[in-house]
FINU-29986 format. One record per residue: chain; residue number from 1; x negated, y, z of N, C-alpha, C, O, CB in turn. Coordinates in steps of 0.05 Angstrom, whole numbers. Each point is the difference from the previous one (the first is absolute). Glycine has a CB too. Example, Ala and Ser with C-alpha at 12.3 -4.5 7.8 and 13.67 -1.06 7.14 Angstrom:
# residues 2
+-------+-----+--------+--------+--------+--------+---------+--------+--------+--------+--------+--------+--------+--------+--------+---------+--------+
| kette |  nr |  neast | nnorth |    nup | caeast | canorth |   caup |  ceast | cnorth |    cup |  oeast | onorth |    oup | cbeast | cbnorth |   cbup |
+-------+-----+--------+--------+--------+--------+---------+--------+--------+--------+--------+--------+--------+--------+--------+---------+--------+
|     A |   1 |   -264 |   -114 |    156 |     18 |      24 |      0 |    -18 |     24 |      0 |    -21 |      0 |     13 |     59 |     -23 |     12 |
|     A |   2 |    -31 |     44 |    -39 |    -16 |      24 |      1 |     15 |     22 |     14 |    -10 |     22 |      4 |    -14 |     -35 |    -47 |
+-------+-----+--------+--------+--------+--------+---------+--------+--------+--------+--------+--------+--------+--------+--------+---------+--------+
# end
This chain:
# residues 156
+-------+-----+--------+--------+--------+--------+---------+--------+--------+--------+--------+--------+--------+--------+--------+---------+--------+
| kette |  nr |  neast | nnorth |    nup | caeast | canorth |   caup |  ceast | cnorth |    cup |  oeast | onorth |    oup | cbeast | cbnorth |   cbup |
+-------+-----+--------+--------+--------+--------+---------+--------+--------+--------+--------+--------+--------+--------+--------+---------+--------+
|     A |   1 |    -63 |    220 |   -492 |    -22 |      -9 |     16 |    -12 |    -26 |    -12 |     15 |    -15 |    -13 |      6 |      36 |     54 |
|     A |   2 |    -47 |    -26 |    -38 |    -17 |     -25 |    -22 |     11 |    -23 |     31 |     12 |     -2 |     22 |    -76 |      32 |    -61 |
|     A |   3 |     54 |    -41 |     25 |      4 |     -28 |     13 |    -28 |    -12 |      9 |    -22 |      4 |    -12 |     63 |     -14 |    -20 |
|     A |   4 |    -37 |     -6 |     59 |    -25 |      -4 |      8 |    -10 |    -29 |    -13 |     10 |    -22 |     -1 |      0 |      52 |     46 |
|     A |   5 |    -31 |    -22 |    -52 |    -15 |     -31 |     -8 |    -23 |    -16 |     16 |    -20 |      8 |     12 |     30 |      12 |    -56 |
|     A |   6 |     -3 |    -42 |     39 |    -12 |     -20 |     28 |    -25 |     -9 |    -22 |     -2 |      5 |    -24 |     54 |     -31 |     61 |
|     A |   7 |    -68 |     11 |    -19 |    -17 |     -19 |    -16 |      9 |    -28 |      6 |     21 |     -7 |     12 |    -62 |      39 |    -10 |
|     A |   8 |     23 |    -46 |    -12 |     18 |     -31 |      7 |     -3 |     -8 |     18 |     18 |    -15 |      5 |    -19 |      -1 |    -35 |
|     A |   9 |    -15 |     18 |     47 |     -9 |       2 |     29 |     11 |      5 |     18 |      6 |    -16 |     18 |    -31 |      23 |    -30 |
|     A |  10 |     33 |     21 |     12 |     32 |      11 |     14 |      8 |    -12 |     -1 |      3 |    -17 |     17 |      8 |      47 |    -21 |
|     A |  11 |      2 |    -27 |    -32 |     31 |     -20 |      3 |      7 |    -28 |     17 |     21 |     -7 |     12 |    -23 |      25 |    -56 |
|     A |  12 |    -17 |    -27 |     42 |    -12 |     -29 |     12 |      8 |      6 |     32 |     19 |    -12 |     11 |    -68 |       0 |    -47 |
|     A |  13 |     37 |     29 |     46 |     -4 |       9 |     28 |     26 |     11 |     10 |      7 |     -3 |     23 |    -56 |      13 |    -30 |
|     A |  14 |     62 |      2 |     -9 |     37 |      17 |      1 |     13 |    -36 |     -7 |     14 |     -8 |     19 |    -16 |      81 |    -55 |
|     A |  15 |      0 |    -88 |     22 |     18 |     -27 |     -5 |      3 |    -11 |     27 |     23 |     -5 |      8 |    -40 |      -7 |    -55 |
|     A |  16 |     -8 |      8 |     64 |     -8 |     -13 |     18 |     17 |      7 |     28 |      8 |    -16 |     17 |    -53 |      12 |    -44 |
|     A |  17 |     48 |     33 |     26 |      4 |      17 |     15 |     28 |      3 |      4 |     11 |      7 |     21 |    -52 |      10 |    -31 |
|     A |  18 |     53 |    -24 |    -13 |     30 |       8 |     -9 |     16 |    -39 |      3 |     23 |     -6 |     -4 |    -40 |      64 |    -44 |
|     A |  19 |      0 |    -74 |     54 |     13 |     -27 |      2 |     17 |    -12 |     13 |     15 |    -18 |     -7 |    -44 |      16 |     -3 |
|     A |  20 |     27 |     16 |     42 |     17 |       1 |     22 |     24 |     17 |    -10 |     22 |    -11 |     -1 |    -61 |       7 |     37 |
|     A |  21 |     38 |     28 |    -45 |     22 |      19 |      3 |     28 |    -16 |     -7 |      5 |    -21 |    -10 |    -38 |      63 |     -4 |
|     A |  22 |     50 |    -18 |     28 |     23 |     -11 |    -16 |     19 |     27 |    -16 |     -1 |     23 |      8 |      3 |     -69 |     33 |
|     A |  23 |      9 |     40 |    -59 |     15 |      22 |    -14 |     -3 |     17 |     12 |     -3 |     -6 |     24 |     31 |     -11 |    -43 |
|     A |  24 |    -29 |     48 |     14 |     16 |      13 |     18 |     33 |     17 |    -13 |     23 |      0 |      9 |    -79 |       6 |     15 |
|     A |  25 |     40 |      6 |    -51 |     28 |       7 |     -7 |      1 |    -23 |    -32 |    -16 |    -11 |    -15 |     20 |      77 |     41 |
|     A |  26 |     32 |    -64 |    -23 |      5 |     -18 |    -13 |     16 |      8 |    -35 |     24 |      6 |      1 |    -25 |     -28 |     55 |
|     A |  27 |     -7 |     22 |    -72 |     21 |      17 |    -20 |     17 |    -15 |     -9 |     -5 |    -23 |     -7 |    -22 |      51 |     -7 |
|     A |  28 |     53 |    -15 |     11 |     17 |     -21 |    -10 |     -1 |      5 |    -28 |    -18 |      4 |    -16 |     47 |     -10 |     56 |
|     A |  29 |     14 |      4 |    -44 |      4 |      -3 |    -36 |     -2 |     33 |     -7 |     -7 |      5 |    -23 |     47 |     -53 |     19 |
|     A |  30 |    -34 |     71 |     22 |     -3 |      19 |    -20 |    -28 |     11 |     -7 |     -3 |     18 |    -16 |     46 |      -7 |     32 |
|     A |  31 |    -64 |    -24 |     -4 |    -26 |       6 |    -10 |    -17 |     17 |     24 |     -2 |     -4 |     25 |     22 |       6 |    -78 |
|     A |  32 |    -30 |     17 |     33 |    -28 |      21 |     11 |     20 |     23 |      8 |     -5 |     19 |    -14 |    -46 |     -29 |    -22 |
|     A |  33 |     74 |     15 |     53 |      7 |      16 |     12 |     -9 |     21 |     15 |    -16 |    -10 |     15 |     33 |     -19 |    -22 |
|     A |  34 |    -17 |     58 |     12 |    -21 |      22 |      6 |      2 |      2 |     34 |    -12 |     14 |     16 |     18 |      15 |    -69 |
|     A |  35 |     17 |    -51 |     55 |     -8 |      -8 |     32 |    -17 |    -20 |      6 |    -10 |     -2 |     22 |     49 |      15 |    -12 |
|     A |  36 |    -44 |    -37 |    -35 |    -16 |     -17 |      8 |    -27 |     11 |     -4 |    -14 |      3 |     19 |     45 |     -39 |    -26 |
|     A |  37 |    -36 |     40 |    -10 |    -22 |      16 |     -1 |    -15 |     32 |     26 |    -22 |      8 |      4 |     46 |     -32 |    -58 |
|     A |  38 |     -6 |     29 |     62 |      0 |       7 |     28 |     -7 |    -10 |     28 |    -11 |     12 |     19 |     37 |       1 |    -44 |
|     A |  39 |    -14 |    -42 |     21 |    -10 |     -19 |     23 |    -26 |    -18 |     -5 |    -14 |    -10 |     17 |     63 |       9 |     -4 |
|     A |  40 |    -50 |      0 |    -32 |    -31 |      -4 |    -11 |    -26 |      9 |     -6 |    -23 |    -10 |     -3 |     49 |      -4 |     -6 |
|     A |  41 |    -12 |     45 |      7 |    -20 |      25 |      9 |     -7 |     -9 |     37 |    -21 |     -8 |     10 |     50 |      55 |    -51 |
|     A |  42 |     -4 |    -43 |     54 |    -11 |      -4 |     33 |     -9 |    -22 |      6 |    -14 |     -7 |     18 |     41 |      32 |     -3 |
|     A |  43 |    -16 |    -36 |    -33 |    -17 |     -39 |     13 |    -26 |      7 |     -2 |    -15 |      1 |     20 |     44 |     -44 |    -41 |
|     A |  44 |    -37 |     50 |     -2 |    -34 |      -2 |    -10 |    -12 |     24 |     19 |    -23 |     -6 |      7 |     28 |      -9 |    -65 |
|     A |  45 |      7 |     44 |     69 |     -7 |      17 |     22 |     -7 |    -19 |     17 |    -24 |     -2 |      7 |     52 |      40 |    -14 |
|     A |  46 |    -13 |    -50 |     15 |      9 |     -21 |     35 |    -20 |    -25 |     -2 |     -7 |     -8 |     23 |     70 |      15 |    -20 |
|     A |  47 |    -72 |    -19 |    -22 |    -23 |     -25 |      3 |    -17 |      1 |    -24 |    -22 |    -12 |     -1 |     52 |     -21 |     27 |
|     A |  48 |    -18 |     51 |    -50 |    -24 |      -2 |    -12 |     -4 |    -31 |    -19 |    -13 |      5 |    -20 |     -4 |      30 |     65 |
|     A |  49 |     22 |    -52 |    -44 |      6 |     -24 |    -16 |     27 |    -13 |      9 |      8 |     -2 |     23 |    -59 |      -7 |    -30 |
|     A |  50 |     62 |      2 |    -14 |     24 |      -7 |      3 |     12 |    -22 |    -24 |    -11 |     -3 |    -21 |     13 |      50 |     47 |
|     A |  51 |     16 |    -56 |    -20 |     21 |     -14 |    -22 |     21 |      1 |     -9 |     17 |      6 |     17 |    -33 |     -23 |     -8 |
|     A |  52 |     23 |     15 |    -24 |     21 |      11 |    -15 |     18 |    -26 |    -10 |    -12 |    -18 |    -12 |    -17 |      62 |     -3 |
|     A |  53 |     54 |    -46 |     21 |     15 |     -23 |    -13 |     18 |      5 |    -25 |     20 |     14 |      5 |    -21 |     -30 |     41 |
|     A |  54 |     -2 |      8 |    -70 |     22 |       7 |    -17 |     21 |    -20 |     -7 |     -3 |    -24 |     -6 |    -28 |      53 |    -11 |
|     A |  55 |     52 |    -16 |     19 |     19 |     -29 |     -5 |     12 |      1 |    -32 |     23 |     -9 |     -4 |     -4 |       6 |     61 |
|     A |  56 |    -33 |     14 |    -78 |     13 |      -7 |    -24 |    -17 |    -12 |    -12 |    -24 |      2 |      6 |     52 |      28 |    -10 |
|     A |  57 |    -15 |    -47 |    -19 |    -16 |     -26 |    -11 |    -13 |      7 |    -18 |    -18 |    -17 |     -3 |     45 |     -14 |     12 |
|     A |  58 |    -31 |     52 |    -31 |    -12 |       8 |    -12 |    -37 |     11 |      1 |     -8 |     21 |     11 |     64 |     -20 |    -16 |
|     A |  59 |    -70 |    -18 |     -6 |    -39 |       0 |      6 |      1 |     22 |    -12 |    -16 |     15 |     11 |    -12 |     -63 |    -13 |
|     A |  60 |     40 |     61 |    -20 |    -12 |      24 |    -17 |      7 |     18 |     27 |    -20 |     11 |     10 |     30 |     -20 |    -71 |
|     A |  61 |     16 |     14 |     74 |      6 |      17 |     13 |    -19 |      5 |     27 |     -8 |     22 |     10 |     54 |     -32 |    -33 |
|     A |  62 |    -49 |     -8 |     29 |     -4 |       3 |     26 |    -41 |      6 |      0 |    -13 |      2 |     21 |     69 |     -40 |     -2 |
|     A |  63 |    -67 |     40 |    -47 |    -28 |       1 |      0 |      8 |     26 |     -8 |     -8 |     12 |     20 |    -20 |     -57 |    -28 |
|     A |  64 |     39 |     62 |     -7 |      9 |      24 |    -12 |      6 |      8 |     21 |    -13 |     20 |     -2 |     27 |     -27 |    -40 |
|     A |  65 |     -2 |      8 |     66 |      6 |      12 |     25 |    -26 |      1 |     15 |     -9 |     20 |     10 |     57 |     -37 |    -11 |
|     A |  66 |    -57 |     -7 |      1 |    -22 |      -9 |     22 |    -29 |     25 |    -10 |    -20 |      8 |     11 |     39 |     -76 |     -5 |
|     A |  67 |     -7 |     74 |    -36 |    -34 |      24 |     -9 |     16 |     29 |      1 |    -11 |     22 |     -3 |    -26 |     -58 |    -46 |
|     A |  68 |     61 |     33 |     53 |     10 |      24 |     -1 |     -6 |     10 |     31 |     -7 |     23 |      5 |     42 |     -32 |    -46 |
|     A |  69 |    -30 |    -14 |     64 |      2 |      15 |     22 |    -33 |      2 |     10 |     -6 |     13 |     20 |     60 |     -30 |     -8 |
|     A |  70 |    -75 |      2 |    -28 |    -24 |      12 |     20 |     -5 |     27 |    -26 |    -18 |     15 |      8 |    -13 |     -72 |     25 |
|     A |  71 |     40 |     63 |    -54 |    -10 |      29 |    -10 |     15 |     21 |     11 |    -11 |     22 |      3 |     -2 |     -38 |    -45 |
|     A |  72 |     45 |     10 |     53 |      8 |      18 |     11 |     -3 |      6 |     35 |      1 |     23 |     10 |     23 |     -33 |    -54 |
|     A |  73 |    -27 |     -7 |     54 |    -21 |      -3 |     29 |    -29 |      4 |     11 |     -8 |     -1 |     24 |     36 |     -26 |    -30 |
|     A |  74 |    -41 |     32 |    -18 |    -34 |       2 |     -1 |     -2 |    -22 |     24 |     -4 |      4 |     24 |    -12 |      55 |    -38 |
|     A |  75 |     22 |    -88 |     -1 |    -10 |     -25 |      9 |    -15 |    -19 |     -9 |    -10 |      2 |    -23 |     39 |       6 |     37 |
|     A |  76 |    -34 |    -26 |      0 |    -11 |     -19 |    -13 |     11 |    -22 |    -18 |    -22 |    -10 |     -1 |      0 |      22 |     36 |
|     A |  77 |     29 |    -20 |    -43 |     16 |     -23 |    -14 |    -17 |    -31 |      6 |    -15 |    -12 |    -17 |     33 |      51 |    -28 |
|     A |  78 |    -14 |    -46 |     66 |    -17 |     -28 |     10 |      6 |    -22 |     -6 |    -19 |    -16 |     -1 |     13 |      33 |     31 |
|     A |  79 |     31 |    -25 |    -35 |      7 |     -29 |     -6 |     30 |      5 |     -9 |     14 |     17 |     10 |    -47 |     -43 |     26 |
|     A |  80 |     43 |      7 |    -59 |     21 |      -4 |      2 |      8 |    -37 |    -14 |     -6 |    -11 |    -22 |     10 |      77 |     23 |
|     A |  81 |     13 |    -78 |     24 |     -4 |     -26 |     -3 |     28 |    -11 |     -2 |      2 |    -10 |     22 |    -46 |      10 |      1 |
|     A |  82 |     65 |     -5 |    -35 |     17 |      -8 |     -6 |     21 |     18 |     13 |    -18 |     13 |     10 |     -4 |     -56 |    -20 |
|     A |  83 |     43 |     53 |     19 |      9 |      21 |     12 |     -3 |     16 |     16 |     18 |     14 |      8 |     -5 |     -33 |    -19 |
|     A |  84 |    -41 |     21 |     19 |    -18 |      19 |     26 |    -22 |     11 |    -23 |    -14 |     -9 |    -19 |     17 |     -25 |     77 |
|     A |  85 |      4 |     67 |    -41 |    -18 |      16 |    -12 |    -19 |      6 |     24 |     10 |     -2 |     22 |     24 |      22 |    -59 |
|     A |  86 |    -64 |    -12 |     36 |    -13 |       7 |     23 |    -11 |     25 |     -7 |    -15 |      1 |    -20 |      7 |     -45 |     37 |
|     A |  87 |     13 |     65 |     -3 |    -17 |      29 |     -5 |    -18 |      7 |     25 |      7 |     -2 |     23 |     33 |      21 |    -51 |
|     A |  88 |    -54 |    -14 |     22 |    -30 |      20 |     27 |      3 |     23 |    -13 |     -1 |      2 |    -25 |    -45 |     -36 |     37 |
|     A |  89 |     50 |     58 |      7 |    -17 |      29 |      6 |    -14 |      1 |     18 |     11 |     -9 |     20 |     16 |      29 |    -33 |
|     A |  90 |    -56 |    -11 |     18 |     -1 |       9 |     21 |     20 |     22 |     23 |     18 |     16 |     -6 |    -57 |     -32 |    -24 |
|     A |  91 |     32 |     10 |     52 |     24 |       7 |     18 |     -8 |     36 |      8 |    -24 |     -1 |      6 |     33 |     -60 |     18 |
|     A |  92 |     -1 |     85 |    -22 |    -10 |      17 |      6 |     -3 |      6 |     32 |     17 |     -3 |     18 |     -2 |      12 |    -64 |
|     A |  93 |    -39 |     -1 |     48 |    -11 |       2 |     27 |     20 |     18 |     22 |      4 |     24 |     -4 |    -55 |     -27 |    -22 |
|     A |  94 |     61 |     -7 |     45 |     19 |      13 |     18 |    -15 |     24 |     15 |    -24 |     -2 |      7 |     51 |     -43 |      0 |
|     A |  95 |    -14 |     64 |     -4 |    -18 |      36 |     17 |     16 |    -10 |     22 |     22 |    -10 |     -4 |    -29 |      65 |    -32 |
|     A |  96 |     -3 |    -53 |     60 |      9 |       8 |     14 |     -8 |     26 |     26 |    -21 |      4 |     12 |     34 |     -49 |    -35 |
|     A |  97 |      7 |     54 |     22 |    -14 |      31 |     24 |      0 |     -7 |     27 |     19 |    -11 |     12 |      2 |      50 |    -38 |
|     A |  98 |    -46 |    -31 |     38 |     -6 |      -3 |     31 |     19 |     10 |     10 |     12 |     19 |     -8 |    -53 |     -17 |     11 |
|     A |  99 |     46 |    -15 |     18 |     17 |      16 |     24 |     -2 |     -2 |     29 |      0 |    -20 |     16 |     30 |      15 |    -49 |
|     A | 100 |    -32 |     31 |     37 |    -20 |       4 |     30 |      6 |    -12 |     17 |    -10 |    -15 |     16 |      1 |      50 |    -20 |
|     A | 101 |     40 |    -20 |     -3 |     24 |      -7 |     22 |     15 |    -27 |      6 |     18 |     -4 |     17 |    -10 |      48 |    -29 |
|     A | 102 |    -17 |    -60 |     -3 |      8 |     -27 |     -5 |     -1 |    -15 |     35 |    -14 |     15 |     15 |    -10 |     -14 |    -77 |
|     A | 103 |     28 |    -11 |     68 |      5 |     -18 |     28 |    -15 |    -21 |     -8 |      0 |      0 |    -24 |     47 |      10 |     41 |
|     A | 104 |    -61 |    -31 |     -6 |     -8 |     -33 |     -2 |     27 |    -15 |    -16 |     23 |      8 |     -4 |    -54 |      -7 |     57 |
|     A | 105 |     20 |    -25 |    -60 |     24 |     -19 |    -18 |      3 |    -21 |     20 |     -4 |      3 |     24 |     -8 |       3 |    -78 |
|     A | 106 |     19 |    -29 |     40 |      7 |     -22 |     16 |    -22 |    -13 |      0 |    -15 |     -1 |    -20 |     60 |       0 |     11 |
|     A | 107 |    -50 |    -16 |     40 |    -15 |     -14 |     -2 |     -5 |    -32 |     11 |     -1 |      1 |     24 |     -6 |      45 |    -30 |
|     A | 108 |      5 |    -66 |     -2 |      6 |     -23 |     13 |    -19 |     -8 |     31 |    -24 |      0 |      0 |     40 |     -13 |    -55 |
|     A | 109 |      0 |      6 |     78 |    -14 |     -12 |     25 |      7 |    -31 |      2 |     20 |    -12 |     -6 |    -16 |      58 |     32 |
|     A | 110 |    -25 |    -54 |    -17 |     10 |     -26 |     14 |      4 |      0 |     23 |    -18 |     14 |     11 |      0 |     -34 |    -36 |
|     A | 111 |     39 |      7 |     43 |      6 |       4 |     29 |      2 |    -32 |      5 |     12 |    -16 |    -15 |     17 |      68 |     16 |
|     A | 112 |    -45 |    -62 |     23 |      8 |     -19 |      7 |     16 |      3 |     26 |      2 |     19 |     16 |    -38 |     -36 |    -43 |
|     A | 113 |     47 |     -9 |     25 |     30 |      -8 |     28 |    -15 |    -23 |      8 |     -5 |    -19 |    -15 |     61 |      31 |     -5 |
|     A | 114 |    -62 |     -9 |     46 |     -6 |     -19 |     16 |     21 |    -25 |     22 |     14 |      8 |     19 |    -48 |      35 |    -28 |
|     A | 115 |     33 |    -64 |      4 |     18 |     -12 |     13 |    -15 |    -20 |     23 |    -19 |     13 |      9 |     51 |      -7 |    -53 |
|     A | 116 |    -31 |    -22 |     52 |     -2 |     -20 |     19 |    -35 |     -3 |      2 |    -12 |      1 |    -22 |     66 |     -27 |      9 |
|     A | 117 |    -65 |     22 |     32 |    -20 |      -6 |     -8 |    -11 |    -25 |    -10 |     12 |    -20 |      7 |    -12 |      52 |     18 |
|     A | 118 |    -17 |    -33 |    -38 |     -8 |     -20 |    -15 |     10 |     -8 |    -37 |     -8 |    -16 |    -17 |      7 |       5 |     73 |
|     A | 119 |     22 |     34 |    -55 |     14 |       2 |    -24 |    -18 |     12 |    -22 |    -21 |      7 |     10 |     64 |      -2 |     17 |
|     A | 120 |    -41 |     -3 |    -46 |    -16 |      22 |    -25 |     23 |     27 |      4 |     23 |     -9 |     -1 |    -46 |     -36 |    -46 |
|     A | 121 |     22 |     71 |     51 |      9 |      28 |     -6 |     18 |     -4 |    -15 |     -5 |    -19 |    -15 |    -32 |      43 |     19 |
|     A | 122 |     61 |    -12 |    -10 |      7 |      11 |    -33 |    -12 |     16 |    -13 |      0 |     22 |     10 |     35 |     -26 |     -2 |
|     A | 123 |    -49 |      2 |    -33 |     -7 |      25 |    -16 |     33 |     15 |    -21 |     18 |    -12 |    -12 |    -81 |     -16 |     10 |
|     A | 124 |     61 |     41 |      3 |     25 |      17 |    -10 |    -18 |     34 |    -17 |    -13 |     16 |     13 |     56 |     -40 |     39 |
|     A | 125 |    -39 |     25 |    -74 |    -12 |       7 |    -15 |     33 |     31 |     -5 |     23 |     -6 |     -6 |    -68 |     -54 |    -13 |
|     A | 126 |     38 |     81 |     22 |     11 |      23 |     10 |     -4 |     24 |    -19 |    -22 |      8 |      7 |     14 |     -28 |     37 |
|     A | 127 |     14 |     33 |    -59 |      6 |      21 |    -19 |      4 |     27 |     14 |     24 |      4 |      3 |     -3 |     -37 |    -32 |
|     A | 128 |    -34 |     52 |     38 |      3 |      19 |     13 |     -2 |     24 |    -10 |    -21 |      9 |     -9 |     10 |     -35 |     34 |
|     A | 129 |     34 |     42 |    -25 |      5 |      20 |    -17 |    -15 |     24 |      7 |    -12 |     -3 |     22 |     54 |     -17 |    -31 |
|     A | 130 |    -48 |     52 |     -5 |    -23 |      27 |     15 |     30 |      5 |     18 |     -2 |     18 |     17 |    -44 |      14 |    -64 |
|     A | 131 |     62 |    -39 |     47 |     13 |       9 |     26 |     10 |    -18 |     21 |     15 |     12 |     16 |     -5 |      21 |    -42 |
|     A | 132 |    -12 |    -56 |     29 |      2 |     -14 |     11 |    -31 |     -4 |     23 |    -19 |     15 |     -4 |     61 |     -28 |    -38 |
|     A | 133 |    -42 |     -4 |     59 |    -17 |      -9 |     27 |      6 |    -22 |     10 |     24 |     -5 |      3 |    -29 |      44 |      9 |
|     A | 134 |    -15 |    -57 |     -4 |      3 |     -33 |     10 |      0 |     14 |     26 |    -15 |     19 |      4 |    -12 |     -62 |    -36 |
|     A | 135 |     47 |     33 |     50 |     -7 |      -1 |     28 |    -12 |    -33 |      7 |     -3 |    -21 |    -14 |     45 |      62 |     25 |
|     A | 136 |    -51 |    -31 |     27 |    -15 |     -29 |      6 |     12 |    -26 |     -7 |    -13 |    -22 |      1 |     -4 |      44 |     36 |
|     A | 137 |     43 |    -20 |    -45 |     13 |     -27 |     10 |      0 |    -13 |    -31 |      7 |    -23 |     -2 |     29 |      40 |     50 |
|     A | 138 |    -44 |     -3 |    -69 |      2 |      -1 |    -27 |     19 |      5 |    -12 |      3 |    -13 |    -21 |    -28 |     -10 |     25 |
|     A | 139 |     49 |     46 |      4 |     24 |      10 |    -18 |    -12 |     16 |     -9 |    -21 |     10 |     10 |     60 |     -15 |      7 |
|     A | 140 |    -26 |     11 |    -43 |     -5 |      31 |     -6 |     20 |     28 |      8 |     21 |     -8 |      8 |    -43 |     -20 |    -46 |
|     A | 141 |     19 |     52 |     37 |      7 |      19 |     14 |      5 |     23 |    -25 |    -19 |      7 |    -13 |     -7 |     -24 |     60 |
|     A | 142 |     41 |     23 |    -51 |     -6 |      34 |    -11 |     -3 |     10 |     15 |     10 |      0 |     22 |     10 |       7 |    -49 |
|     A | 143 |    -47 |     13 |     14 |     -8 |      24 |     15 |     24 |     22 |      2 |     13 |     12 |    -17 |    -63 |     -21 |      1 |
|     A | 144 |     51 |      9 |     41 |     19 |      28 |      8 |    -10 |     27 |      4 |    -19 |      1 |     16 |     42 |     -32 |      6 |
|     A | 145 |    -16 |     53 |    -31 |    -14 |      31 |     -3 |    -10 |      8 |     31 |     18 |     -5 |     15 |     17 |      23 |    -58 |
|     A | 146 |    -56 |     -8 |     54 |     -3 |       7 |     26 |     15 |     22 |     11 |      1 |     24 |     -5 |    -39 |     -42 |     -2 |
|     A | 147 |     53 |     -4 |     30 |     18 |      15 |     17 |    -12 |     29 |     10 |    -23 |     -2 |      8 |     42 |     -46 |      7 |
|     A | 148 |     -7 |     76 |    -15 |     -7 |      21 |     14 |     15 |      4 |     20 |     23 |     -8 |      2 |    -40 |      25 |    -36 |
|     A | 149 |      2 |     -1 |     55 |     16 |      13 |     26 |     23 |     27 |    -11 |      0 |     17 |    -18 |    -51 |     -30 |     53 |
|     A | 150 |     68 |      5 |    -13 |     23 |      23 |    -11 |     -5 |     34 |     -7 |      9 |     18 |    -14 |     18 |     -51 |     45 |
|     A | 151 |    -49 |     25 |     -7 |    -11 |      41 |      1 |    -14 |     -7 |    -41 |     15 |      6 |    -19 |    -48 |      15 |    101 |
|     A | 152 |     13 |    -30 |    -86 |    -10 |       4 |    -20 |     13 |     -6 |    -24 |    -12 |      7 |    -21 |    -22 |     -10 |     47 |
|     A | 153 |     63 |    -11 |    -30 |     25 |       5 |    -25 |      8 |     25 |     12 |     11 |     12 |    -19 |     12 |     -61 |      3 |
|     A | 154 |    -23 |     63 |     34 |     15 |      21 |     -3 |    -13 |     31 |    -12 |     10 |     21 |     -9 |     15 |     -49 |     48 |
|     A | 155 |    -48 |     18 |    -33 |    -19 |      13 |    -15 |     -8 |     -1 |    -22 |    -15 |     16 |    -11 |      7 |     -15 |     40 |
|     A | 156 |     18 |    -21 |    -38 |     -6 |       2 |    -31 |     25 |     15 |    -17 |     -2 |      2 |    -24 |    -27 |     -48 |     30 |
+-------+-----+--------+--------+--------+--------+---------+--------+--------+--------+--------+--------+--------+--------+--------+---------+--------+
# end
């Protein structure tokens, strides 16, 4: 796979971008292992820019690694600055399939608690699950399945 090439602009824009990060995977003494290279495949899946820490002291090695892993990654090769390597892929677009049957998600309420008059309310800020329900008093409840009459389980 070719390797992606930036303009200086990018690169500029990927440096900038990559300043906060922190390592994610780290290589040690046995090198470019086909598991590290594995978790560096998913890092770059999972954010797409990333860093790389190498801990051997050798500059030939670790630039010889650093062009090996964006030709073998179809990456970018963005920076490499004294023991941090930085690679960009773009990230591949997630599919996801509708689902009809899906229920509501969670959703946040605010409930206030009233105390004394003249007081300010409590606000209390509340996470409410698709199966869950605030009653008046502001607990929450799981929803329970609707009770049937005995004649109509026996009919079923």
């Amino acid at each position: 796979m070719p390797q992606i090439e930036l303009t200086t602009a990018e690169r500029r824009e990927r440096r900038a971008d990559a300043h906060h990060l922190d390592p994610v995977v780290l290589v040690g003494s046995d090198g470019l292992t086909p598991a590290v290279r594995k978790e560096i495949d998913a890092a770059l899946n999972a954010h797409g820019l990333i860093k790389i820490r190498v801990f051997g002291d050798d500059r030939a090695a670790r630039e010889a690694m650093f062009q090996q892993l964006a030709e073998e990654l179809n990456a970018a090769a963005v920076q490499h600055i004294g023991k941090l390597l930085v690679l960009w892929r773009p990230q591949p677009d997630k599919v996801r399939a509708v689902d009809e049957d899906r229920k509501p998600g969670p959703r946040d309420v605010k409930v206030l608690k009233f105390g004394r008059p003249g007081q300010r309310p409590e606000v209390k800020q509340l996470r409410v699950l698709g199966n869950q329900r605030l009653t008046a008093g502001g607990q929450i409840k799981r929803a329970k399945p609707k009770q049937k009459s005995v004649k109509k389980r026996q009919g079923d």
